[in-house]
C-alpha positions in Angstrom: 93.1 107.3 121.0 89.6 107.4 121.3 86.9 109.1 119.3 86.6 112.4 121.0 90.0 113.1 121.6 90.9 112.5 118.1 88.7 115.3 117.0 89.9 117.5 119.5 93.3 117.0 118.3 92.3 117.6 114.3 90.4 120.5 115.9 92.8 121.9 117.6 95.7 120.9 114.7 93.5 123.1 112.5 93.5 126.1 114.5 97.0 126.2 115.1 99.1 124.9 112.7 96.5 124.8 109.4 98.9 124.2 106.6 100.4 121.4 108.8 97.0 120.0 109.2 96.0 120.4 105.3 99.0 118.6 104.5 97.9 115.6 106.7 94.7 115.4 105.4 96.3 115.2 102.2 98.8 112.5 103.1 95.6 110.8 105.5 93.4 110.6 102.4 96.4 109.4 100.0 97.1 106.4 102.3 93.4 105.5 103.2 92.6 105.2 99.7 95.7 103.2 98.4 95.7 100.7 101.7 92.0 100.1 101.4 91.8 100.0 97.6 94.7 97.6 97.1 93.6 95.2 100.0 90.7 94.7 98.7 92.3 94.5 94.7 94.6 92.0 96.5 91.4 89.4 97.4 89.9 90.2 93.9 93.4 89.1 92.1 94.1 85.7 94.4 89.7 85.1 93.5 90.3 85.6 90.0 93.6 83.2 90.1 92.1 80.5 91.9 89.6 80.1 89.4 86.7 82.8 90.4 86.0 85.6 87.9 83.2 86.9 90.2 85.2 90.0 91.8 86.7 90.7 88.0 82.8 90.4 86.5 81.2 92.7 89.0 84.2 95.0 88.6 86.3 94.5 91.7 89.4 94.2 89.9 90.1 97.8 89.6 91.6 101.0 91.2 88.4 102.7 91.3 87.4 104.1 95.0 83.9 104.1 94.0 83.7 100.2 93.6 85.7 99.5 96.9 85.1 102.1 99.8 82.6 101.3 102.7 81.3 104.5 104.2 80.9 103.4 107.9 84.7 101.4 107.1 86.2 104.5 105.4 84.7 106.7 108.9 86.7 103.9 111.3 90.0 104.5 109.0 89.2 108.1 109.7 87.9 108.2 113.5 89.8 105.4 114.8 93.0 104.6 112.6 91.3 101.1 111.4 88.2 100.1 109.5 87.5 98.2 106.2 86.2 98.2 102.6 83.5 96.5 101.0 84.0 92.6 100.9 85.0 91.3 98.1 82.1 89.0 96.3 83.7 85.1 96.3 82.0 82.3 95.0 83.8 79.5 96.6 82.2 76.4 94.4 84.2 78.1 91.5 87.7 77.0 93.6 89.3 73.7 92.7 90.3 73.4 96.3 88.2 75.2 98.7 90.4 75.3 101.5 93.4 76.2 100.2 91.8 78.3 97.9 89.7 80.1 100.4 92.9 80.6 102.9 94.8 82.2 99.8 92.1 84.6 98.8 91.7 85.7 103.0 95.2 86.2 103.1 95.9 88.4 99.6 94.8 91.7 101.2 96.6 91.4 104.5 100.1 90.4 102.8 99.2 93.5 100.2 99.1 95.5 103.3 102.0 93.8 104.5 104.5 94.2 102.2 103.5 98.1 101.7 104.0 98.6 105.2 107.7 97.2 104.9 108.4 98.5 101.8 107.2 101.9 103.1 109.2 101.5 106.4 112.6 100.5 104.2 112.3 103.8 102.0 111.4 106.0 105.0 115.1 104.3 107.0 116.5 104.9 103.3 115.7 108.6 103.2 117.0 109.4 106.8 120.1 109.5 105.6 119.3 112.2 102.9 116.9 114.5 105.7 119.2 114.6 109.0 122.6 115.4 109.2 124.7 113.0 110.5 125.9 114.9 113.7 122.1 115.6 114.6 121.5 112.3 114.8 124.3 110.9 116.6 124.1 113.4 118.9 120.4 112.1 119.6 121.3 108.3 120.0 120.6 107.4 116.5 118.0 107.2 113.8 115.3 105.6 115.6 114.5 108.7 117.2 114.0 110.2 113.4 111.1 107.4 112.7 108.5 106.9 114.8 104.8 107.4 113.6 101.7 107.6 116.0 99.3 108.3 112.6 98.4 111.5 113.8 100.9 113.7 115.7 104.7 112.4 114.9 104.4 110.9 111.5 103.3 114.5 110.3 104.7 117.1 112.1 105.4 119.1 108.6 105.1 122.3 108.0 106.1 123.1 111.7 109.0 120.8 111.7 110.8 122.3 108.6 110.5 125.8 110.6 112.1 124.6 113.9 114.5 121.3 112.9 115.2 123.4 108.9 118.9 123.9 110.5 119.8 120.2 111.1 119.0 119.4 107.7 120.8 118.3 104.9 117.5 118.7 102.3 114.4 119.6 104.3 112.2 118.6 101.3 112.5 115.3 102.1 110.4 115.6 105.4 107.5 115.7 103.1 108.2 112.2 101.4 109.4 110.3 104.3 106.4 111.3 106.5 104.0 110.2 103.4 106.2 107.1 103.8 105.5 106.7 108.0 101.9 107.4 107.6 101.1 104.9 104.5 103.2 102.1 106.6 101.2 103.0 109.4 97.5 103.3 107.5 98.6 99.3 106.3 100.2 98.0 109.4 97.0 99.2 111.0 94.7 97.4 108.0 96.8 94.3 107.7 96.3 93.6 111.9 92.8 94.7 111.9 91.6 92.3 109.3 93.8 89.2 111.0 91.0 89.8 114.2 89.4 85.9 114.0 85.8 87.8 113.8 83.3 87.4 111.2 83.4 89.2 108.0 87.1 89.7 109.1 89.5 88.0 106.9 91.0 86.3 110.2 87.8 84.4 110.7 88.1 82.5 107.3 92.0 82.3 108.4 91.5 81.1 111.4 88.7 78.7 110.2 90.8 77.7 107.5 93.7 76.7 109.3 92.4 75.1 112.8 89.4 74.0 112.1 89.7 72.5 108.5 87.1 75.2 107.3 84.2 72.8 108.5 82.6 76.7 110.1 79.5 77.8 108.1 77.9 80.8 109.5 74.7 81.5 107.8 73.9 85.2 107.2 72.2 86.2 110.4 75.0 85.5 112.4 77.3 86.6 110.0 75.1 89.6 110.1 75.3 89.7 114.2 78.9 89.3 114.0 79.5 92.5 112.0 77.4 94.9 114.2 79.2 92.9 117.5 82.5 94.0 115.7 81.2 98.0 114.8 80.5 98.1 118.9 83.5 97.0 119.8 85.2 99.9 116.9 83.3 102.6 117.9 82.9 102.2 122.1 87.2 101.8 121.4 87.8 98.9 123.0 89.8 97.4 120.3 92.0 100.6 119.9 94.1 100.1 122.8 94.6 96.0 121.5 95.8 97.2 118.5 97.4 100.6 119.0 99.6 98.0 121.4 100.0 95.2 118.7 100.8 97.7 116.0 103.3 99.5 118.4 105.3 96.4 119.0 105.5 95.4 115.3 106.3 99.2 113.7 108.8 99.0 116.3 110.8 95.9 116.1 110.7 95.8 111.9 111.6 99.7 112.2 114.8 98.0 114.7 115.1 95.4 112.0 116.1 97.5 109.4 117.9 100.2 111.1 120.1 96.9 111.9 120.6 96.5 108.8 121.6 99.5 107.3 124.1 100.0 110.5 121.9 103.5 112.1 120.3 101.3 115.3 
């Protein structure tokens, strides 16, 4: 969804359904905060245990929006359902093992995001069977119908779905916590495949560098520099949200099949 149509859908959210749209910007702000906060708390933790205080000194080891959020990053999260924080200081001659070291601190805020977007995904299959009866859904073709989440339109249909779906449901207060749930799995799904992008200052660069070529890649500032405003084009002309509206489709998908497996309601 592009930049323009996104606004015309908050715009035209607001006019007619207003208490629906509050809600979501509620719920939108919740999630961008947490995902982007505990990402970034996530390279600040693996730093500080492989040996570098520098995040922990200049006080990145903390819940504190202030120290974290990147304006133009926080405006992508917004705009185009992806964006970033500030990077996390590292000094890498404070690792006993640079490589591994440097691979474990890239990866901490993508498996963060990771395991929130499961664990969010598992609680929202989990409270399925407390919001829809059990005819309702059968009669449907079961409970995958129930969970899908676009970010924007399905995950938070609220206030307007209590009024027309309140009669096929067992307790219709739990709308409000299972979309919370959708949305925050989607915000880090969204985060965690974002930052695995093999661009500079992207955590995938340092992954990828890391892994295939033995980290032996030093970029020095102005094309790290270069890098960063190639990767803002590429955000804001959209050409990435199509890549990873597909890639994040695919996974929310077959991990939401997973675990409706498992429970039996596939």
């Amino acid at each position: 969804m592009g930049i323009l149509n996104r606004l015309q859908s908050y715009i035209s959210w607001l006019t007619t359904d207003p208490l629906g749209f509050i809600v979501y910007v509620v719920y939108f702000s919740v999630s961008i905060l947490a995902s982007l906060i505990l990402h970034e708390v996530g390279h600040a933790y693996a730093a500080y245990r492989c040996g570098d205080p520098t995040a922990k000194m200049l006080g990145r080891l903390t819940l504190n929006p202030a120290k974290h959020l990147d304006p133009i990053g926080t405006a992508c999260m917004v705009l185009l359902g992806f964006g970033w924080a500030k990077p996390v200081p590292v000094n890498p001659r404070n690792f006993s093992n640079y490589r591994r070291d440097d691979f474990l601190v890239s990866i901490a805020g993508i498996t963060v995001n990771m395991t929130l977007f499961i664990l969010s995904l598992a609680l929202a299959v989990g409270f399925n069977g407390l919001l829809w009866r059990p005819e309702v859904i059968e009669a449907n073709g079961g409970a995958r119908e129930f969970l899908s989440s676009d970010g924007i339109g399905s995950a938070v249909l609220l206030s307007g779905m209590g009024k027309q779906f309140g009669s096929y449901m067992l307790h219709p207060w739990v709308q409000y916590i299972q979309r919370f749930l959708l949305m925050f799995a989607y915000m880090n799904l969204g985060l965690a495949v974002f930052n695995l992008l093999p661009i500079p200052p992207l955590d995938g660069f340092h992954i990828f560098n890391d892994i295939l070529l033995g980290g032996k890649l030093r970029l020095n500032p102005q094309t790290f520099q270069i890098a960063h405003m190639a990767l803002m084009v590429l955000c804001f002309t959209g050409l990435l949200s199509r890549l990873l509206g597909f890639v994040t489709g695919a996974l929310e998908g077959a991990i939401l099949n997973l675990l409706l497996l498992m429970v039996g309601k596939a």
